[in-house]
Backbone bond lengths (Angstrom), bond angles and torsions (degrees), N, CA, C in turn:
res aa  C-N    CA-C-N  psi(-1)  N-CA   C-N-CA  omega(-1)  CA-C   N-CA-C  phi
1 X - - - 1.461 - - 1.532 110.81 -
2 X 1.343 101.94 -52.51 2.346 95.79 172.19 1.636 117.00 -62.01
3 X 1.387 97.50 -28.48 1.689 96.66 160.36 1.158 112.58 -39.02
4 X 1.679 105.47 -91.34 1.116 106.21 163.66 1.577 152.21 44.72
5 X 1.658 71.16 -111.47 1.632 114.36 163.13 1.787 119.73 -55.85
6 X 1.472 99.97 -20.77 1.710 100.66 -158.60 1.830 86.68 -96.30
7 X 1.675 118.98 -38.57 1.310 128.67 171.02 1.061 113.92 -52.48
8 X 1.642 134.19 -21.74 1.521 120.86 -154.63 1.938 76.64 -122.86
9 X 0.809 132.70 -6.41 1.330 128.28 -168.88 1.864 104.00 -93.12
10 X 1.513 114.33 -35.56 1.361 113.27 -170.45 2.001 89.49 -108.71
11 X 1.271 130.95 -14.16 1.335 106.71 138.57 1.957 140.34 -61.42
12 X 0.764 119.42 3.29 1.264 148.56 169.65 1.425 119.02 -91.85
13 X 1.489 106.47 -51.84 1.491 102.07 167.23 1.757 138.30 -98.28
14 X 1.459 80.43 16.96 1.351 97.79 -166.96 1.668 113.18 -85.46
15 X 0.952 119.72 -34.00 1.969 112.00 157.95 1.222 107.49 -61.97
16 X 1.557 129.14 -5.64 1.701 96.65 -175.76 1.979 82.61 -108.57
17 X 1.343 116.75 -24.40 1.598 106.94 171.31 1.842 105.62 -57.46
18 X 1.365 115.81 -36.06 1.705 122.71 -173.60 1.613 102.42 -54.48
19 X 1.416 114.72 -34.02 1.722 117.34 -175.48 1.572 100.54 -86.62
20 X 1.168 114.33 -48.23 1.866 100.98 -165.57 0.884 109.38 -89.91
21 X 1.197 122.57 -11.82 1.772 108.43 -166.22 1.736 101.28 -70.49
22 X 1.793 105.39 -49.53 1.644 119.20 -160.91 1.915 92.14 -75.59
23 X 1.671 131.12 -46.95 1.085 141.58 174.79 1.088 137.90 -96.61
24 X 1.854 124.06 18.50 1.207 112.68 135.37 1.515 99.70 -152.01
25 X 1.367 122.67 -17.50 1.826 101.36 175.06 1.450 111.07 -62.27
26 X 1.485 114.01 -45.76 1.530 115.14 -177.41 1.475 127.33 -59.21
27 X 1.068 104.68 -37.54 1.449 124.62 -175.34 1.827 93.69 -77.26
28 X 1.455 131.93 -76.45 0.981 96.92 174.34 1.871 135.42 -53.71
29 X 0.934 103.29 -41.29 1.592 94.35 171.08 0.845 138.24 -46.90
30 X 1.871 117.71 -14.57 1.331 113.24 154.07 1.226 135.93 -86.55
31 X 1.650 100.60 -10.70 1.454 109.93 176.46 1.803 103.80 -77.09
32 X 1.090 90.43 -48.74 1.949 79.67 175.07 1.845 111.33 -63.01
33 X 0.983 109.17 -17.77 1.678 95.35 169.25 1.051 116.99 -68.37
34 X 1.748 108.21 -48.19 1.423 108.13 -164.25 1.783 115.88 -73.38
35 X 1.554 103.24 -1.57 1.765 103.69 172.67 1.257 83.89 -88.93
36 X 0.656 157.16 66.21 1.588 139.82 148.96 1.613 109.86 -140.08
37 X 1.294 105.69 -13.68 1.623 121.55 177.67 1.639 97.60 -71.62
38 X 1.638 91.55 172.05 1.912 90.84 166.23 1.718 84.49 -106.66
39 X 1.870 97.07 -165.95 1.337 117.21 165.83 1.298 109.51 -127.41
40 X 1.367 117.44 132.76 1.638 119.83 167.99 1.393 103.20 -73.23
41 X 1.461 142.35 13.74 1.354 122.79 160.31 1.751 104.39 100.47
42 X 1.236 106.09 -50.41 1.706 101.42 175.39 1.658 129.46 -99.30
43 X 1.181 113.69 4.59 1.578 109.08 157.12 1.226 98.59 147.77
44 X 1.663 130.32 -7.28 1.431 168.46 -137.75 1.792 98.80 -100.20
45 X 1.283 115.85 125.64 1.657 123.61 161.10 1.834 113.02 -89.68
46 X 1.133 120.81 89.47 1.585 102.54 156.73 1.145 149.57 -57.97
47 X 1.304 137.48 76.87 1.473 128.73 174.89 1.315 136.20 -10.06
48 X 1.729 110.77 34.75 1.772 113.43 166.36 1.082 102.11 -112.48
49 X 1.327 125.89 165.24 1.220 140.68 -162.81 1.773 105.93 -108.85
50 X 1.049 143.08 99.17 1.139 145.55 -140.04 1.709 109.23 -141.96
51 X 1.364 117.34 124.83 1.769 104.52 165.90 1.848 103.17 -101.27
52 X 1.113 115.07 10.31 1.591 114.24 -168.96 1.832 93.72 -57.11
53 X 1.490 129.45 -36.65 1.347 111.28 -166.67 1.128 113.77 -65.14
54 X 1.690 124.99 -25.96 1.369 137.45 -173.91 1.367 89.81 -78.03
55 X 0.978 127.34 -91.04 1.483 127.55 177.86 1.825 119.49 3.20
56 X 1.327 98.41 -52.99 1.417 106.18 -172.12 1.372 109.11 -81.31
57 X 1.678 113.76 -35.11 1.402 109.09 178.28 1.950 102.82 -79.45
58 X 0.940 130.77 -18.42 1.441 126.36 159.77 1.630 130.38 -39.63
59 X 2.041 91.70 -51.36 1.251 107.02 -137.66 1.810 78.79 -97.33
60 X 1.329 144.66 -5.89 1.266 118.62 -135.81 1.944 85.62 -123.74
61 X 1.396 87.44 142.75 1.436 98.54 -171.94 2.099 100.90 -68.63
62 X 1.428 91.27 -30.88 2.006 99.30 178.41 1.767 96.83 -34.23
63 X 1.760 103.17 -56.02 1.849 71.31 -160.15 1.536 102.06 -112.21
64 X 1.018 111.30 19.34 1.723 106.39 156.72 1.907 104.14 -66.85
65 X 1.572 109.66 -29.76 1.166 105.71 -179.40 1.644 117.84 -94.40
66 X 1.151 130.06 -14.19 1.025 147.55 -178.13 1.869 98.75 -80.25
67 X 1.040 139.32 -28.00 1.630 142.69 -145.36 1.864 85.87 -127.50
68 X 1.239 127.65 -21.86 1.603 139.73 -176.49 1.586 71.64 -73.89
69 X 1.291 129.35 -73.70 1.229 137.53 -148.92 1.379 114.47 -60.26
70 X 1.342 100.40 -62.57 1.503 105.35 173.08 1.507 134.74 -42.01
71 X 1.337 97.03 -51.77 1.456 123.12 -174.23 1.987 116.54 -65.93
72 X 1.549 90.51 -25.22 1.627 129.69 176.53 1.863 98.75 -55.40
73 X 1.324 104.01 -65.93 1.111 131.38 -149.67 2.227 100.47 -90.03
74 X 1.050 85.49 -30.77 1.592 101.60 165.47 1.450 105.32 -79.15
75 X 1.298 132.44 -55.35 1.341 133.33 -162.94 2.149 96.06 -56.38
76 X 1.754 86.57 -65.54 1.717 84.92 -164.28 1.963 106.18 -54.74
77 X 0.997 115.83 -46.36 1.637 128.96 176.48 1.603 85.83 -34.68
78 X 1.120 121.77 -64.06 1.757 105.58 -164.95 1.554 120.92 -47.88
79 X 1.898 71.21 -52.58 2.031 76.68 -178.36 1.224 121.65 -55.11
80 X 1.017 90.68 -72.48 1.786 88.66 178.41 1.506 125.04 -46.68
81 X 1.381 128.10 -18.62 1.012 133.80 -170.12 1.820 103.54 -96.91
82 X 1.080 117.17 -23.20 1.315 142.87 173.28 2.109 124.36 -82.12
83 X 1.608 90.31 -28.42 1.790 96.13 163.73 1.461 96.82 -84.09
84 X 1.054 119.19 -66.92 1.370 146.58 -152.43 2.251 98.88 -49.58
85 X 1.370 89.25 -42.73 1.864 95.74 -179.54 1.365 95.47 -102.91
86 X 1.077 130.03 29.97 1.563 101.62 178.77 1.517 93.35 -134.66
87 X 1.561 124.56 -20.54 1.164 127.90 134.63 1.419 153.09 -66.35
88 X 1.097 115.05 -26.21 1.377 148.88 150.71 1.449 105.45 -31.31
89 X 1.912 109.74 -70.03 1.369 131.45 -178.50 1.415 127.65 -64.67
90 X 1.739 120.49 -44.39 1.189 131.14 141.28 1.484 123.87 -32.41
91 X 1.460 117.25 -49.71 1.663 102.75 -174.28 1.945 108.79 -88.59
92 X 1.072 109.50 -24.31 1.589 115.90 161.22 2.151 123.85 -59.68
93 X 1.792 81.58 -26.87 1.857 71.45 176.83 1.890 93.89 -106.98
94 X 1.108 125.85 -62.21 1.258 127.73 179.90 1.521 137.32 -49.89
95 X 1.625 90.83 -29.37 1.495 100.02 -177.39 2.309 121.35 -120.99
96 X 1.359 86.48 2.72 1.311 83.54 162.06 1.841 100.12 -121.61
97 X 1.041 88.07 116.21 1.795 108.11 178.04 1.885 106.05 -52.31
98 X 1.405 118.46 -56.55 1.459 113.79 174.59 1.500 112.72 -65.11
99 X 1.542 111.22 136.35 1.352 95.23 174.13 1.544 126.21 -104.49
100 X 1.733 106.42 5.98 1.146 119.99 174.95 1.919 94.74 -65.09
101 X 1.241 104.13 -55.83 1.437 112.00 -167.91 1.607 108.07 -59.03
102 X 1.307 123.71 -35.61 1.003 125.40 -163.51 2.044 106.12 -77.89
103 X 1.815 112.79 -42.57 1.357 100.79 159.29 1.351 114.91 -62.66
104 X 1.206 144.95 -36.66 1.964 151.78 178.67 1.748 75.72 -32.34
105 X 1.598 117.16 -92.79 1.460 130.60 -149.37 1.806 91.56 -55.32
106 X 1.228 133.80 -58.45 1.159 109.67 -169.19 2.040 128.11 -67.43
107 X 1.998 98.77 -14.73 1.534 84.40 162.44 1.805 98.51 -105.67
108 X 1.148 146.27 60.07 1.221 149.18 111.90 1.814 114.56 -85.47
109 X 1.086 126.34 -17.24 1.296 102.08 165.21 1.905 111.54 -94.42
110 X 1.134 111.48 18.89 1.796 120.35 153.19 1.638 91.62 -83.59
111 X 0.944 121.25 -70.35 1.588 134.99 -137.93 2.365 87.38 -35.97
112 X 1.213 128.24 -42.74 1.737 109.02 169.79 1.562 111.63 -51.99
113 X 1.540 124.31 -35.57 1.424 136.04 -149.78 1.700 101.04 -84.02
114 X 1.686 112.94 -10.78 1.320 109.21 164.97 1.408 134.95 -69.43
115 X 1.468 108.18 -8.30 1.505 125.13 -171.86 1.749 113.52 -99.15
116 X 0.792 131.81 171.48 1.156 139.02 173.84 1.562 120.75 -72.72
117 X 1.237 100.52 119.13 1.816 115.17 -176.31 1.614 86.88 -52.32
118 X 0.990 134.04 -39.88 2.084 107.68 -173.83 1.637 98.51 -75.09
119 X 0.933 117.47 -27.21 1.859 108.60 -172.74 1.243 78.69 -64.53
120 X 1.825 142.96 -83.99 1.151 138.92 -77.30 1.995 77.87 -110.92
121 X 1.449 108.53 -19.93 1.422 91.00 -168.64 2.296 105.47 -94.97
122 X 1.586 90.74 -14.39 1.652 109.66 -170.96 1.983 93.48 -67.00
123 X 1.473 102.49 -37.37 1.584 117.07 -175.63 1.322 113.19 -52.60
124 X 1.646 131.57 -22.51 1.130 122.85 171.49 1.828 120.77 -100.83
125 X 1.103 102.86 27.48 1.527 110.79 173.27 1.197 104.85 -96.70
126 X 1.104 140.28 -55.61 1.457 127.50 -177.07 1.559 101.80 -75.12
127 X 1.566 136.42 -3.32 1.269 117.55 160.08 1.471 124.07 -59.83
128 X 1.698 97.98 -41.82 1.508 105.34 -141.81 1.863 101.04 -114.83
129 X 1.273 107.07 -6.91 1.398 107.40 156.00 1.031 135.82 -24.37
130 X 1.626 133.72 173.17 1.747 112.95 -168.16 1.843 81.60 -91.56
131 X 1.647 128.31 -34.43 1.410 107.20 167.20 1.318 122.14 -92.28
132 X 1.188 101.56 55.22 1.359 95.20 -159.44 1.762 106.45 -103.62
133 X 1.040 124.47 -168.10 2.095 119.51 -173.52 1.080 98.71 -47.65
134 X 1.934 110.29 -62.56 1.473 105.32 -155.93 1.447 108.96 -95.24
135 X 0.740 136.40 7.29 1.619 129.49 151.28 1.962 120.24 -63.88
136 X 1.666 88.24 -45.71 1.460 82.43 -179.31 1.607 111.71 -95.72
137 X 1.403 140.90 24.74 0.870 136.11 168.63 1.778 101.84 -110.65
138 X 1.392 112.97 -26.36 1.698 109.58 155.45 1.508 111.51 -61.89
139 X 1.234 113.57 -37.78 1.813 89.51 -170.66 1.441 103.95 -90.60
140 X 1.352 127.41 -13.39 1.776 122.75 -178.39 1.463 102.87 -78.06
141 X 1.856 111.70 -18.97 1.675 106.66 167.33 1.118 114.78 -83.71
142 X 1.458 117.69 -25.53 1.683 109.22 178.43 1.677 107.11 120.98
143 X 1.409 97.43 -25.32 1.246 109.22 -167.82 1.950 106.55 -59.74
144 X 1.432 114.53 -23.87 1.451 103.97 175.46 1.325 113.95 -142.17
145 X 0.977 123.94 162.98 1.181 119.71 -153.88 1.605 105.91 -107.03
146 X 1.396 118.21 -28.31 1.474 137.91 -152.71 1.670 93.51 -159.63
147 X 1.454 112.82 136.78 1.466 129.26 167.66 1.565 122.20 -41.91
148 X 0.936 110.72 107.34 1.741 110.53 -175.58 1.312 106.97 -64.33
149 X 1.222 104.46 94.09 1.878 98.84 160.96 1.201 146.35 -33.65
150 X 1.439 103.86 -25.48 2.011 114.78 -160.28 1.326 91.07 -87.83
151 X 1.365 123.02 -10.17 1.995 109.84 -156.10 1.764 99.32 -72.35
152 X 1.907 105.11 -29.86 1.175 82.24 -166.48 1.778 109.75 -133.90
153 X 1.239 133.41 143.43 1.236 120.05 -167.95 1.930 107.69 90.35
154 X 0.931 109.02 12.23 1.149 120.86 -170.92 1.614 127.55 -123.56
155 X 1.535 143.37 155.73 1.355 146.48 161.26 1.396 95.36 -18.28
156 X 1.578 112.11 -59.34 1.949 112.67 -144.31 1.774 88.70 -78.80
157 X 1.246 146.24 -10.95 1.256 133.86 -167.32 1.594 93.85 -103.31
158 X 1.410 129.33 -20.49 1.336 124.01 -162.21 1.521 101.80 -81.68
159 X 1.902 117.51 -19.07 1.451 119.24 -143.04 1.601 62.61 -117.18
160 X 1.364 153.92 -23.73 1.487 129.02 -169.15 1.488 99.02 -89.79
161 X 1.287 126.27 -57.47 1.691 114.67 170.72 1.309 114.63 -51.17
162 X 0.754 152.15 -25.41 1.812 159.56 159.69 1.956 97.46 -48.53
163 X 1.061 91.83 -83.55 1.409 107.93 159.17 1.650 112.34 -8.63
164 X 1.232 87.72 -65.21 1.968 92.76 -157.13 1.485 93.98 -86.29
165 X 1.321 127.03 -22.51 1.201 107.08 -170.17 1.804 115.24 -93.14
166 X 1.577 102.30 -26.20 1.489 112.66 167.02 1.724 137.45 -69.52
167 X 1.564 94.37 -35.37 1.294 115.37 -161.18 2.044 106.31 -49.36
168 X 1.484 103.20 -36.75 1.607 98.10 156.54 1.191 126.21 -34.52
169 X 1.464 114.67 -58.29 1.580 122.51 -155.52 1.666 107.25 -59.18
170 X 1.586 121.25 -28.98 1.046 138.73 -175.87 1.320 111.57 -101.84
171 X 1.587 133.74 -16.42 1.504 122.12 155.00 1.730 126.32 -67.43
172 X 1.748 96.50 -21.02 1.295 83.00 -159.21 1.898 104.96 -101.73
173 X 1.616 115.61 -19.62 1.375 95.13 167.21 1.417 121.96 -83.38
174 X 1.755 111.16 -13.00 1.558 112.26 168.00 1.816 114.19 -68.85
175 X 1.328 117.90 -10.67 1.360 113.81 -174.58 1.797 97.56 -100.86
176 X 1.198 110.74 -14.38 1.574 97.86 -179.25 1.266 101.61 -103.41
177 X 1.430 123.04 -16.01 1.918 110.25 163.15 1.719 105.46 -71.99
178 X 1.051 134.90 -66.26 1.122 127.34 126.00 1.660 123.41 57.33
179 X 1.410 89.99 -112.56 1.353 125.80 161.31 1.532 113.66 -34.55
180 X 1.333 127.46 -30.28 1.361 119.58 -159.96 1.337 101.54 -114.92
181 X 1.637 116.53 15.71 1.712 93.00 175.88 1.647 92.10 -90.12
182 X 1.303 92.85 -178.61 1.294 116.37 167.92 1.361 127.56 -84.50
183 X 1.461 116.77 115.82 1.152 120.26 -152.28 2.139 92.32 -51.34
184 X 1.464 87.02 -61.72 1.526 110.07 -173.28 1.702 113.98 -40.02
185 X 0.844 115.41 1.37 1.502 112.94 165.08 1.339 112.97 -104.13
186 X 1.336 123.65 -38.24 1.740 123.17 168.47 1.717 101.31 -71.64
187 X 0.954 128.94 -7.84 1.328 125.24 155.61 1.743 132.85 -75.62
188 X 1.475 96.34 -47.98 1.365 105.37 166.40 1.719 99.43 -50.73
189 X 1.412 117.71 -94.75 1.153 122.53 154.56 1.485 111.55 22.51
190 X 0.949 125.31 -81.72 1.368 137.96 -171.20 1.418 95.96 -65.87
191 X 1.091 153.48 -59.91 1.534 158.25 -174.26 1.369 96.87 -64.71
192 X 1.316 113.42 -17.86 1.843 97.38 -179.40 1.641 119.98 -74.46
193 X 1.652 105.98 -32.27 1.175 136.60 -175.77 1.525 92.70 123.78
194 X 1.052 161.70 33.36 1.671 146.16 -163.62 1.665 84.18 -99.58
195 X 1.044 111.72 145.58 1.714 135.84 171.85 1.655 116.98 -80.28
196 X 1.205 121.62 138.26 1.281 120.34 -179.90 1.504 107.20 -47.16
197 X 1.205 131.98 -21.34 1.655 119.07 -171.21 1.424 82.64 -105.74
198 X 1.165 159.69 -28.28 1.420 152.51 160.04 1.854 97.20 -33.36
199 X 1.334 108.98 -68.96 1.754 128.48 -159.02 1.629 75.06 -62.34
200 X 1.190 122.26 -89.67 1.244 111.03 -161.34 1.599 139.92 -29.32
201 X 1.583 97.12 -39.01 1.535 99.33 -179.77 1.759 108.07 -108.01
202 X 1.251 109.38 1.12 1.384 95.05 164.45 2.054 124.03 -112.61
203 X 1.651 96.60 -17.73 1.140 86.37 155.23 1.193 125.23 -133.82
204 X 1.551 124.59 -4.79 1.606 115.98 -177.70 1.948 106.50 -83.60
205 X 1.402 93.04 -28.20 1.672 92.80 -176.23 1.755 106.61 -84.32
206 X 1.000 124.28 -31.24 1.956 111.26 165.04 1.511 111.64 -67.19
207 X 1.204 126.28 -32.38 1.361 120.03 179.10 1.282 122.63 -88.11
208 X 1.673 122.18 -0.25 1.218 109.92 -162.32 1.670 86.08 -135.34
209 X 1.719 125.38 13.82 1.410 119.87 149.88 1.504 120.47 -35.96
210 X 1.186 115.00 -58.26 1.529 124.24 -177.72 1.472 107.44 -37.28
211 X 0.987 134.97 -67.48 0.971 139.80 168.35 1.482 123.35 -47.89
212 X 1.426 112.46 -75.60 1.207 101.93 170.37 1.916 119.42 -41.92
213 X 1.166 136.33 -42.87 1.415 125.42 159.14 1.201 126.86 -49.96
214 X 1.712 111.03 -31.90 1.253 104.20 162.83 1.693 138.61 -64.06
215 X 1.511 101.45 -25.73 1.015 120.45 178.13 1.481 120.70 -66.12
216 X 1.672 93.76 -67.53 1.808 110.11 156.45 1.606 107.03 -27.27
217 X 0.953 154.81 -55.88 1.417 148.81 -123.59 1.588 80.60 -106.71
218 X 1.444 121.29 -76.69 1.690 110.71 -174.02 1.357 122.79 -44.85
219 X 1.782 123.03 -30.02 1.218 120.46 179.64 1.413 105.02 -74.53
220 X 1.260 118.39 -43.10 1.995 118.66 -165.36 1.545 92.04 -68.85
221 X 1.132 124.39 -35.17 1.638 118.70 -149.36 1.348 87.69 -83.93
222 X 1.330 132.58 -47.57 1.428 145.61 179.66 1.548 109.14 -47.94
223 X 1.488 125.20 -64.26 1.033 107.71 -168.26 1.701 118.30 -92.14
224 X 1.627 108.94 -9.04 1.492 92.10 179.66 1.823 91.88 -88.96
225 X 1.294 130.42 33.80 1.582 115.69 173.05 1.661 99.63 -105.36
226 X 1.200 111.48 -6.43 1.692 115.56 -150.70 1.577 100.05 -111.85
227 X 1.412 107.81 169.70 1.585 104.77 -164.21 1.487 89.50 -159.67
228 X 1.490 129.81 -42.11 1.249 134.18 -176.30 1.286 115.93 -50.81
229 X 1.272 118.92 -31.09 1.509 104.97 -170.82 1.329 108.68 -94.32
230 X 1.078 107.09 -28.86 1.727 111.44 171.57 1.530 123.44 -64.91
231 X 1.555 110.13 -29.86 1.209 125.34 -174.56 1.985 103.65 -80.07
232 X 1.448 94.00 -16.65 1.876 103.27 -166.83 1.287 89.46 -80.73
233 X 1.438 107.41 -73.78 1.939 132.80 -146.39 1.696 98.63 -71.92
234 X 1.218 104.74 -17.80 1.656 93.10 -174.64 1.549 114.86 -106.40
235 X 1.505 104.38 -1.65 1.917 98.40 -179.27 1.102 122.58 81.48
236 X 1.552 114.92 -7.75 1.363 121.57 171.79 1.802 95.71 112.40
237 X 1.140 104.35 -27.19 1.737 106.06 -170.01 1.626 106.82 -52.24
238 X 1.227 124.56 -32.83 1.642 114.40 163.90 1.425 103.67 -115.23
239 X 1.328 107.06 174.84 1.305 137.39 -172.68 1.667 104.66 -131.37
240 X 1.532 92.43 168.69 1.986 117.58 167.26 1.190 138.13 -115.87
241 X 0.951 147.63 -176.13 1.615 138.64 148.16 1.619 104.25 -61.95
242 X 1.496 114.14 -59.08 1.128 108.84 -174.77 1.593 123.26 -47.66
243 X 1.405 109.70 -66.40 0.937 137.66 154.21 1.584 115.17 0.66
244 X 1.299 117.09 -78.07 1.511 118.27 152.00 0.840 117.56 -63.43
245 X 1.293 148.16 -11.27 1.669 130.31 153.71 1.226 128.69 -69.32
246 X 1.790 104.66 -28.30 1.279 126.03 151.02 1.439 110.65 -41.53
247 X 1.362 122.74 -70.88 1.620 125.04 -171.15 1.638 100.60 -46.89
248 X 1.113 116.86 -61.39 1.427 117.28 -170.80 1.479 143.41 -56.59
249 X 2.048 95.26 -13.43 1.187 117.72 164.02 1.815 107.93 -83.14
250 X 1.000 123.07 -33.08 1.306 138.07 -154.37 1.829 105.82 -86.34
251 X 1.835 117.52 -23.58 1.203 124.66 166.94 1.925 107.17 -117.33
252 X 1.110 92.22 21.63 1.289 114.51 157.20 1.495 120.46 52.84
253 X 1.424 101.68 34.19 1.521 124.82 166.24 1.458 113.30 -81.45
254 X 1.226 119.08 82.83 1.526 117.91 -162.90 1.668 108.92 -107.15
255 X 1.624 120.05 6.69 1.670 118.04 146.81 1.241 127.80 -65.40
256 X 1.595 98.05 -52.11 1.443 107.89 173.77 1.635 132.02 -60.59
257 X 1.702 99.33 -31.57 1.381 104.69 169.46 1.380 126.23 -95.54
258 X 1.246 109.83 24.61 1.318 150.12 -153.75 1.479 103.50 -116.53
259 X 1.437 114.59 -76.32 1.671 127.53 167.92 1.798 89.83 -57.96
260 X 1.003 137.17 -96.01 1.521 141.78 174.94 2.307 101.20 16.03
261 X 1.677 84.96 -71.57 1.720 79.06 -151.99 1.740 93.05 -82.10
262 X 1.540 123.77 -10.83 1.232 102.72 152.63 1.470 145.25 -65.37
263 X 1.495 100.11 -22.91 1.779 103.66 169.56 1.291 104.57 -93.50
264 X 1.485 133.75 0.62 1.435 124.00 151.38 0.864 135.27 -46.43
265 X 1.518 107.43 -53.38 1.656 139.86 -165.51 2.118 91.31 -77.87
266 X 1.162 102.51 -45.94 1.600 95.15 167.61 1.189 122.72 -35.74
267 X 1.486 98.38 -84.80 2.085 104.33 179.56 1.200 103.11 -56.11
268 X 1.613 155.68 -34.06 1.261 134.32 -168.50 1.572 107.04 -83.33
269 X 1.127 103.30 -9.40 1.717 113.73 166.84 1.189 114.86 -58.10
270 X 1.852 106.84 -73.85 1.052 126.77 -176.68 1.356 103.65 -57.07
271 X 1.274 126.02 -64.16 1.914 113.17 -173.54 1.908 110.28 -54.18
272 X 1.244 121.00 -17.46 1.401 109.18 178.34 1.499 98.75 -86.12
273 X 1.055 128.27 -22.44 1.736 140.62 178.38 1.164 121.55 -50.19
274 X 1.831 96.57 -53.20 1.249 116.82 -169.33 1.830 102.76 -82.28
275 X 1.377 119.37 -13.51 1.728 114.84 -175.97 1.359 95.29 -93.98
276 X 1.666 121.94 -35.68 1.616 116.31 -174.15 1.392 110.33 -47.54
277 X 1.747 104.05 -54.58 1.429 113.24 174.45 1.725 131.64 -26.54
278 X 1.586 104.56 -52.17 1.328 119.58 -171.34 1.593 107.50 -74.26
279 X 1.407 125.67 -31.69 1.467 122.81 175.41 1.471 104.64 -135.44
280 X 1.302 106.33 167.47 1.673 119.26 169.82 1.619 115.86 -90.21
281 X 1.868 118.98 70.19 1.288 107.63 173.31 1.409 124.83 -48.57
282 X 1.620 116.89 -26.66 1.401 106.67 170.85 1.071 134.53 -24.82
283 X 1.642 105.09 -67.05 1.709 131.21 164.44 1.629 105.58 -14.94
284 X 1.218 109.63 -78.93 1.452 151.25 -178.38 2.171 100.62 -26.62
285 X 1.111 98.13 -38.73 1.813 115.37 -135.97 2.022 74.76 -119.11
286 X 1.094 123.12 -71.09 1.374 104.10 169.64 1.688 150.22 -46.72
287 X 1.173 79.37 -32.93 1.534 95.45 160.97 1.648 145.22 -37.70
């Protein structure tokens, strides 16, 4: 009978073993082999067994500075992507009374997310240019005198396309945690005398963690995997982790970029590890 039981138990899990095993155990397992290989220098794997690639990606100040960067550019991407959806979501469940109307406004703020992440991030170059909208609508106000350089090709343009292209991922599981309190308790609440920053931080912000972690996890995982937009919006003036792993595939050093996207996959482990920890997204994801 536990026979059985153990047969009908790994038939059950066996379409989701049919996806990872061929699309992501295998695939990573070769990438962790191949850090462990050397390189003959021309595009070539040697059959020694070697930790020198780890070593070098350890020892080298390149991506202690490269992961400063990343992590930089991940940090502000949250925030902002995290006021921006967590307000967004609040005035759509709390503050539009219809709730037919209130899903209308929340699938119109998809309706940009139908286009292509290169349009939607290529779309702020002719904004932020030195002739660009907002340069010349600062100097026809007075407000500048001369074209602000930093808006574009710069840190602050890399964290606004990040921005525009993420800020979904974080409206929409903060609007469906959200969504499920009970209106009637922020009401009581309110009849008790409790203050809107009372309601807010004692019951809309514990109940609507789920979400917000959920959110966090697609934005962090999203932008420390990505290299393109940083490599677009910044002119080349910053860099990524990826990014240089990118270079290293491309001159065909594939140990090193090898050790590289394996200690990636580490810290983006560990930082989704460390948010699982703080709430139960399960909850969240079953629902």
């Amino acid at each position: 009978m536990a026979a059985r039981h153990q047969i009908v138990g790994w038939l059950y899990v066996s379409p989701l073993l049919l996806v990872l095993v061929p699309f992501f155990v295998a695939p990573l397992a070769v990438v962790i082999a191949a850090s462990l290989l050397e390189s003959d220098g021309f595009g070539g794997i040697v059959p020694n067994l070697t930790l020198a690639n780890y070593v070098d990606v350890f020892t080298s100040s390149l991506t202690l500075n490269l992961y400063v960067e990343t992590v930089k550019f991940t940090v502000l991407t949250w925030f902002f992507a995290l006021i921006i959806g967590f307000w967004v979501a609040y005035y759509l469940v709390f503050h539009v009374r219809n709730q037919l109307l209130a899903i209308g406004l929340f699938l119109l703020c998809t309706v940009p997310f139908w286009t292509s992440n290169i349009i939607r991030m290529i779309s702020w170059i002719p904004l932020l240019g030195k002739e660009g909208l907002v340069n010349m609508t600062l100097m026809k106000l007075g407000l500048a005198h001369e074209p602000l350089e930093f808006l574009l090709f710069s840190g602050f343009s890399v964290v606004v396309a990040y921005v525009h292209q993420l800020t979904i991922f974080m409206i929409v599981p903060i609007f469906n945690a959200m969504a499920r309190i009970d209106k009637r308790v922020v009401e009581a609440a309110r009849d008790s005398g409790a203050s809107r920053l009372d309601i807010m931080r004692l019951i809309v912000l514990p109940l609507s963690k789920n979400g917000i972690a959920l959110g966090s996890i697609f934005v962090v995982s999203i932008v420390m995997g990505d290299f393109f937009v940083v490599k677009v919006m910044s002119g080349g003036g910053s860099a990524s982790v990826v990014g240089a792993l990118y270079e290293d595939v491309g001159v065909l050093q594939y140990p090193s970029a090898a050790a590289s996207a394996v200690l990636l996959t580490v810290v983006v482990t560990l930082i989704v590890t460390g948010i699982l920890r703080t709430v139960d997204v399960r909850k969240e994801i079953a629902r």
